[in-house]
C-alpha positions in Angstrom: -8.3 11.9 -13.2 -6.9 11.6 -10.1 -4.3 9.7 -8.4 -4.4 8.1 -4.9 -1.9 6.5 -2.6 -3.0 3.2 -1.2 -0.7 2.4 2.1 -0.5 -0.6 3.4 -0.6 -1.0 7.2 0.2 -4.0 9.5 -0.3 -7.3 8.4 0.1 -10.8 9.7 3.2 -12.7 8.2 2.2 -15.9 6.1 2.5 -19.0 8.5 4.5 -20.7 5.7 6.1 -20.1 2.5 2.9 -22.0 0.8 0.8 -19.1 2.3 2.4 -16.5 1.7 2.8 -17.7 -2.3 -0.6 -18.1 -2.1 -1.2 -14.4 -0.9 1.5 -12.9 -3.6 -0.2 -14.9 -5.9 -3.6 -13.5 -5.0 -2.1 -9.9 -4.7 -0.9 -10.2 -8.2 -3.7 -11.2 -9.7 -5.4 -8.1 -7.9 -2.8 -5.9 -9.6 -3.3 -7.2 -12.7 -6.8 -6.8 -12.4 -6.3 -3.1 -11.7 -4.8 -2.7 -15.5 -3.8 0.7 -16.5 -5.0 2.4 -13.0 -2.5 1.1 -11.1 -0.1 3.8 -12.0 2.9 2.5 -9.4 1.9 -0.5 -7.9 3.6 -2.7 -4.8 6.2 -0.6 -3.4 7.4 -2.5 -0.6 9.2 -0.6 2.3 11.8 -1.9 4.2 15.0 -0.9 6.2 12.4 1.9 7.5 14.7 5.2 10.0 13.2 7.6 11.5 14.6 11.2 11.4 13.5 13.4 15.1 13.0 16.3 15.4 16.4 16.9 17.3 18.6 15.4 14.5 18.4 12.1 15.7 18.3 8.7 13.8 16.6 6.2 14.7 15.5 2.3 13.4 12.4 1.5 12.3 9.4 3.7 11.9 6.4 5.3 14.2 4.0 3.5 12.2 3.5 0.0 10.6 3.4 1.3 7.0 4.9 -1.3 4.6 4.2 -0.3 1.3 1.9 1.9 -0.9 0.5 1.3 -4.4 -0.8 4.7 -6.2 -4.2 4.2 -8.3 -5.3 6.3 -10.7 -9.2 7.1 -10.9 -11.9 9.9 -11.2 -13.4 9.7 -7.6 -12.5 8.6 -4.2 -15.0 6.4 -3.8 -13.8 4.6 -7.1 -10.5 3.8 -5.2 -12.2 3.0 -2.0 -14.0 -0.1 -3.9 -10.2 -1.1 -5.4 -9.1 -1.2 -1.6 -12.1 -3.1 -0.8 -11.2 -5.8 -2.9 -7.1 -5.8 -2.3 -6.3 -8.9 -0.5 -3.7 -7.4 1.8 -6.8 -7.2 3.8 -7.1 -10.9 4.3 -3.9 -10.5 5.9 -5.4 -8.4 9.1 -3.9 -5.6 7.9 -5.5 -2.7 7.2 -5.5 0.2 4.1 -5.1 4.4 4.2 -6.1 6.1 0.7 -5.3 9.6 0.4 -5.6 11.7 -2.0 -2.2 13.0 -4.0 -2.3 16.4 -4.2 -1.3 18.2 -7.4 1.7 20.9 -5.9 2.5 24.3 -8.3 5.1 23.9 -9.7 
């Protein structure tokens, strides 16, 4: 098997804190739903710097990456039907899978 990286991207934040338990408790129940596959789920990012090229630190990120949850499965196309169903999405964000690549040691 395979893993993948699942990154979540934008997102609208909940309206109120009734919505946004709502949508954590959706999320969960979409994790748990993943069983032993989800190998290293909800990562949240936050307190995101960017290192340039020059040295340079800056705050925040170039993109709207805000967390990342790694599946484990035999095809890409398994994971792609998992992201299909993550409710993140109902959020109006959107989802990258990749591939991890397996480096020599």
């Amino acid at each position: 098997m395979s893993q993948y990286v699942i990154v979540y991207l934008g997102g609208d934040p909940p309206s109120s804190p009734e919505e946004g338990q709502q949508h954590m408790s959706k999320y969960m129940d979409w994790l748990s739903s993943l069983g032993d596959s989800a190998v290293s789920p909800a990562n949240p990012l936050t307190d995101t710097r960017t290192v340039n090229s020059d040295g340079t630190v800056t705050s925040g990120g170039k993109t709207a990456m805000s967390g990342y949850t790694i599946i484990e499965a035999d095809t890409m196309d398994a994971v792609l039907s998992i992201a299909k169903t993550c409710p993140f999405l109902d959020t109006g964000g959107s989802l990258e899978v990749s591939e991890l690549m397996d480096m020599p040691s």
